[in-house]
C-alpha positions as CSV (number, residue, x, y, z in Angstrom):
1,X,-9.0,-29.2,-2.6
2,X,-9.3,-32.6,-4.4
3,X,-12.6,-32.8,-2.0
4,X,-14.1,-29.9,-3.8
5,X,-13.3,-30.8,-7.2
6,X,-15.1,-34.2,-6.9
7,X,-18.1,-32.2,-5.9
8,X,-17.6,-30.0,-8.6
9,X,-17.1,-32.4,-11.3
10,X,-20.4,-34.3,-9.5
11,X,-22.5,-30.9,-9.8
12,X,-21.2,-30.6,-13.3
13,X,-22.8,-34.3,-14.6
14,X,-25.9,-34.4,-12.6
15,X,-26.5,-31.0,-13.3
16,X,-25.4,-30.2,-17.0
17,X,-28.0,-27.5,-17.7
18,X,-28.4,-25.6,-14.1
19,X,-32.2,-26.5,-13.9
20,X,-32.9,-27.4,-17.6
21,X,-35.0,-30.8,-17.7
22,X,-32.9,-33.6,-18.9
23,X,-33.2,-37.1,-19.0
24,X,-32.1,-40.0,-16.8
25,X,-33.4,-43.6,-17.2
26,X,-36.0,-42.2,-19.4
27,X,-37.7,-40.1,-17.0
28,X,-37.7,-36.5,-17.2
29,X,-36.0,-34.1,-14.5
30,X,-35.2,-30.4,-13.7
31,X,-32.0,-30.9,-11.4
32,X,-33.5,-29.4,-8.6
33,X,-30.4,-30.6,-6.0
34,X,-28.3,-28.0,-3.9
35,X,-26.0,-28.3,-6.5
36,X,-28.2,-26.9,-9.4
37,X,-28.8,-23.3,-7.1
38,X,-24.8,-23.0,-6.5
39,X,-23.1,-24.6,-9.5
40,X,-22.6,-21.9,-11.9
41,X,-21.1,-19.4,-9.7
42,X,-19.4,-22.3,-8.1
43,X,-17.8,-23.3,-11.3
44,X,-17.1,-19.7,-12.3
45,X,-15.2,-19.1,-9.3
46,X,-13.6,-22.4,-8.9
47,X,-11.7,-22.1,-12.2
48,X,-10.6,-18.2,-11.3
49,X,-9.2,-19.2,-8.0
50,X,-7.4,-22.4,-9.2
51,X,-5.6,-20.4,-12.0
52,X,-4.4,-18.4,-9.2
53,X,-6.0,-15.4,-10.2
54,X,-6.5,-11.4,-8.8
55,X,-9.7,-12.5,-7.6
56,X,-8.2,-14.2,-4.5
57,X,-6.8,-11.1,-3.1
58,X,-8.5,-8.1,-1.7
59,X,-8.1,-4.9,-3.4
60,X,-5.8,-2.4,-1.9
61,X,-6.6,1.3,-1.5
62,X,-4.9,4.8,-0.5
63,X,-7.4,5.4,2.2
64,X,-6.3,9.1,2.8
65,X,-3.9,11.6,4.8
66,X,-4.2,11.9,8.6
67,X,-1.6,14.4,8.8
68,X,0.7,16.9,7.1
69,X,3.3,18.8,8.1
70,X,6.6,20.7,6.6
71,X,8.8,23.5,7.2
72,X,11.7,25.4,6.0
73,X,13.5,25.9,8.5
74,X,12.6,24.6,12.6
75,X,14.0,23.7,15.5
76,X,10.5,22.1,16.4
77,X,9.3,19.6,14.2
78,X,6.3,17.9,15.1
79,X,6.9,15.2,17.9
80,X,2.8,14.6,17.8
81,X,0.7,14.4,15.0
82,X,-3.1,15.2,15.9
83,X,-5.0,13.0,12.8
84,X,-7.6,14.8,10.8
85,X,-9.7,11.6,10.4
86,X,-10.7,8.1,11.6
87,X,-9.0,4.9,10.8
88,X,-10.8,1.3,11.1
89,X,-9.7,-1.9,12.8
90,X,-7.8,-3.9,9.9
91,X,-6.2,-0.5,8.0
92,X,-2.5,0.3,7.7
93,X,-1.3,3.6,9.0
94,X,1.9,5.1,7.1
95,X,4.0,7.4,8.7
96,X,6.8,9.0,6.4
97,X,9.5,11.7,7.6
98,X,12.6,13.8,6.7
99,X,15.7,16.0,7.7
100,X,16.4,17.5,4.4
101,X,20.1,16.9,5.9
102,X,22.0,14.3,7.6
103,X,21.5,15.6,11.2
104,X,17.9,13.6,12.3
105,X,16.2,10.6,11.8
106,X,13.1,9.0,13.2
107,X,13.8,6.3,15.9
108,X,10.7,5.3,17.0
109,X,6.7,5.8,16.1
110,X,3.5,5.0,18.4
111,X,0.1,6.0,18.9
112,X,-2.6,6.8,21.5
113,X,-4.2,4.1,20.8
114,X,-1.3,1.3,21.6
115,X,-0.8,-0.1,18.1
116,X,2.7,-1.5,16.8
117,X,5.2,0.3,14.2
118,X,7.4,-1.0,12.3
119,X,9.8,0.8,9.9
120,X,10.0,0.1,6.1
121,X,12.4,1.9,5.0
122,X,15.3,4.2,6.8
123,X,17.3,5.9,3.9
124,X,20.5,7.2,4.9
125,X,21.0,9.4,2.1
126,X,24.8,11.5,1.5
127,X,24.7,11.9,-2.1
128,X,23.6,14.9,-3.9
129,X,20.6,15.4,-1.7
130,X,21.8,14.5,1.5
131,X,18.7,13.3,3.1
132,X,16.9,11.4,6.6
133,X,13.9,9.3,5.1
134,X,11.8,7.4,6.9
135,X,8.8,5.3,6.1
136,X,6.8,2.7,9.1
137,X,3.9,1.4,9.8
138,X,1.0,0.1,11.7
139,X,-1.7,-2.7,11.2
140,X,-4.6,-1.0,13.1
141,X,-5.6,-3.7,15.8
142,X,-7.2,-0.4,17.6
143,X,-9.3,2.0,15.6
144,X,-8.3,5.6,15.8
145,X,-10.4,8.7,15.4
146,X,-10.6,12.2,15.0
147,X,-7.9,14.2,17.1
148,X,-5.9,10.8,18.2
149,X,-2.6,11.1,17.6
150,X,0.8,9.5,16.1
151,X,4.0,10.6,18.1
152,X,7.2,10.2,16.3
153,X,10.5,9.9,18.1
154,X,13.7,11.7,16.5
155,X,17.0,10.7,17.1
156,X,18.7,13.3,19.2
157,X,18.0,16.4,20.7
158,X,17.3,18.8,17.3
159,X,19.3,21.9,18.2
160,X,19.9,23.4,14.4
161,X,17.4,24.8,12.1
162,X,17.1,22.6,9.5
163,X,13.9,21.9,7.0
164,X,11.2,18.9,7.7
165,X,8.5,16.8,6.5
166,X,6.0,14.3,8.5
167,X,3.2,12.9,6.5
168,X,0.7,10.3,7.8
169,X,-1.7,8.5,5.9
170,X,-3.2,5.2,5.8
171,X,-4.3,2.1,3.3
172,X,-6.5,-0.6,3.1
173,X,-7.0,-4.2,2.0
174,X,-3.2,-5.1,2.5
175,X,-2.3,-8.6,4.8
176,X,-1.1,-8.0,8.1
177,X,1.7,-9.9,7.8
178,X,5.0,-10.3,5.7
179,X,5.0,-6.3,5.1
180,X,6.6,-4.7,3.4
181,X,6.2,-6.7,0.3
182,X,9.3,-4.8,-1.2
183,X,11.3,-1.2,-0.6
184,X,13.2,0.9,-3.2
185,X,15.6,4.2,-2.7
186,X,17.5,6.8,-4.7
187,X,18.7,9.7,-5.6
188,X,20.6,11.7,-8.3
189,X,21.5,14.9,-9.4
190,X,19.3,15.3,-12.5
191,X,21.7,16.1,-15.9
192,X,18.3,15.6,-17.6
193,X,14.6,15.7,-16.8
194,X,14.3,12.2,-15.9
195,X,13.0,10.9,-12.0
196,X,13.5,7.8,-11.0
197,X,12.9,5.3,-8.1
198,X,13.4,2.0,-9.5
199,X,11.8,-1.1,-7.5
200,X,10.5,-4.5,-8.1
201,X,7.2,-6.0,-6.7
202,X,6.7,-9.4,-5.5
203,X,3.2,-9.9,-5.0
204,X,0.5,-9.8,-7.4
205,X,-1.3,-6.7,-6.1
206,X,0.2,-4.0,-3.8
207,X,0.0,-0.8,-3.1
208,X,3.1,1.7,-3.4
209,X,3.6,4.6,-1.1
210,X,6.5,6.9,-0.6
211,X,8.0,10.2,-1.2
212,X,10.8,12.7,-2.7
213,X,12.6,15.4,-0.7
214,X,14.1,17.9,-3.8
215,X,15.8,20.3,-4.2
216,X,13.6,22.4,-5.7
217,X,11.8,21.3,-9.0
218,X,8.2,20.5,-9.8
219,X,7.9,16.7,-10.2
220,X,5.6,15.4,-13.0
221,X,4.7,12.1,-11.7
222,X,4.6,8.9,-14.2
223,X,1.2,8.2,-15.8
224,X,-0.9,6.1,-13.2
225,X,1.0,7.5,-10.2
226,X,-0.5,10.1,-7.9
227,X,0.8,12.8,-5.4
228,X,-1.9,13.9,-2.8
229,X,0.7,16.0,-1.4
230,X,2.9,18.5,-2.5
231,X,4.7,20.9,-0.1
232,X,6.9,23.5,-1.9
233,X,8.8,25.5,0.4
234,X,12.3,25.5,-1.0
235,X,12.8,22.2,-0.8
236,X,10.0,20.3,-2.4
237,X,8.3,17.2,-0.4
238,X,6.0,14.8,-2.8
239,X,4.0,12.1,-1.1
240,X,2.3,9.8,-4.0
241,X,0.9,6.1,-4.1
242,X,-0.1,3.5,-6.7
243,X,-2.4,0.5,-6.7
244,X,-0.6,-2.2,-8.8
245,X,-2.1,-5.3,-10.4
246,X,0.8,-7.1,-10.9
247,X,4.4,-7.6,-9.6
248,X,7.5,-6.9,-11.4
249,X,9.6,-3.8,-11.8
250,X,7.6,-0.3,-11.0
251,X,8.9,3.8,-11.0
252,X,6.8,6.5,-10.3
253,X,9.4,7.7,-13.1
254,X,8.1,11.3,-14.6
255,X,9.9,14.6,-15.0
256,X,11.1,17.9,-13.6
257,X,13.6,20.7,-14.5
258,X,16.8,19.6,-14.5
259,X,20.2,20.4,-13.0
260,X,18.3,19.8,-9.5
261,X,18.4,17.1,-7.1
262,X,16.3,14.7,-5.5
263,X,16.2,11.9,-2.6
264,X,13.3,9.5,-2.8
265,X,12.2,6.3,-1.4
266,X,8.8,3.7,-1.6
267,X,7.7,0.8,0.3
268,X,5.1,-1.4,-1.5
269,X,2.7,-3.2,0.8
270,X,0.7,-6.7,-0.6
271,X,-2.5,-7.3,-0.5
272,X,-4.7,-9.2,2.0
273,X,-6.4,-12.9,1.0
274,X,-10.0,-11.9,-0.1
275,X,-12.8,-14.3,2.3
276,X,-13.4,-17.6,0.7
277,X,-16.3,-17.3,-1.9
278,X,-16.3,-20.8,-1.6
279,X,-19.7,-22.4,0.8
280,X,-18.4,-23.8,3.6
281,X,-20.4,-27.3,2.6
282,X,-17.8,-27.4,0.0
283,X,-14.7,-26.5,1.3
């Protein structure tokens, strides 16, 4: 770093107009060095990245669902999910699941294409909406396509009809590493008309996912949150996401009728270090 800033500071005085003619020893010049071609966007981009800021990072997206199912009641939820769509090298997937119920849980996830899962979040949920959530996920090191599939493992043997969810979906532009960035969980029984999953960020720009399991009220999601799935069958399974650019305390928050119930988690995931922008003669 201090090697770049003496080259930057050097482009700066031998090059104070970026190709303007000045004078030097009373002769006239144009500042036609490598430095004069580079040194504006140099500079630019030198004073962003050393005040730390957003430009450093890629920018996290919701890259879209893969898979969706729920039922009411089943003995046979799914075990394999055939995916809708194809997913690059260097995405996330994000597998999320519930037993509206404290009967099943998901033990294990994998793919058929041999990449790693890890859960986020396993919420063990006895109050007011007694609930199984789940939420893991993969950094694609092998691309999936069309009709691949994700196979998720439940705990035991399900022999009681009870009512599931299994959404997958999958992001982009978060690291591979040091996931999740942060996890929150809750539920209440709603006296008023408020939702809420309160949570705190760490990184400077994440992407939330999660969902609720309720029990049975339209939600209203909080202004720049959105659900790109809704399955109302009774119970009432919301999928949603936000891209954040800053950390600190978040809630997809909103509203819904009260005197209901509701079970919901989130896991945020940071985003990846954007490539240097910086020439490599410089760094």
């Amino acid at each position: 770093m201090k090697r770049f800033l003496f080259l930057l500071l050097a482009c700066i005085h031998t090059v104070p107009a970026f190709g303007v003619s000045t004078k030097k020893n009373d002769q006239t010049g144009t500042g036609t060095s490598t430095c004069s071609t580079v040194a504006f966007s140099i500079i630019v981009m030198s004073l962003l990245a050393i005040s730390g800021a957003a430009c450093c990072f890629a920018k996290p997206s919701f890259g879209g669902e893969l898979c969706n199912f729920a039922s009411n009641s089943t003995l046979t939820p799914p075990g394999t999910c055939s995916l809708t769509g194809s997913v690059p090298a260097g995405a996330t997937m994000v597998v999320m699941a519930a037993e509206d119920g404290n009967d099943y849980h998901v033990t294990n996830v994998t793919d058929s294409r041999g990449n790693t899962y890890s859960q986020a979040v396993y919420y063990h949920n006895t109050n007011f909406q007694p609930t199984e959530q789940s939420v893991w996920y993969a950094y694609v090191t092998h691309p999936l396509k069309r009709r691949d599939y994700v196979r998720v493992t439940w705990s035991t043997t399900i022999t009681l009809y009870k009512s599931f969810a299994v959404n997958v979906a999958y992001i982009t532009g978060v690291a591979r590493r040091g996931q999740p960035d942060s996890v929150a969980e809750n539920n209440a029984y709603k006296y008023t008309t408020a939702v809420t999953i309160p949570g705190t960020t760490v990184a400077p720009n994440t992407i939330v996912i999660g969902f609720t399991v309720a029990n049975d009220f339209v939600w209203t999601i909080g202004s720049g949150w959105t659900i790109y799935r809704s399955n109302n069958i009774n119970i009432y399974y919301d999928f949603f996401y936000q891209v954040l650019s800053s950390a600190g305390a978040t809630d997809p928050a909103g509203t819904g009728a009260a005197a209901n119930t509701y079970s919901g988690v989130w896991a945020a995931f940071k985003a990846a270090a954007a490539p240097s922008a910086i020439p490599p003669e410089l760094h």
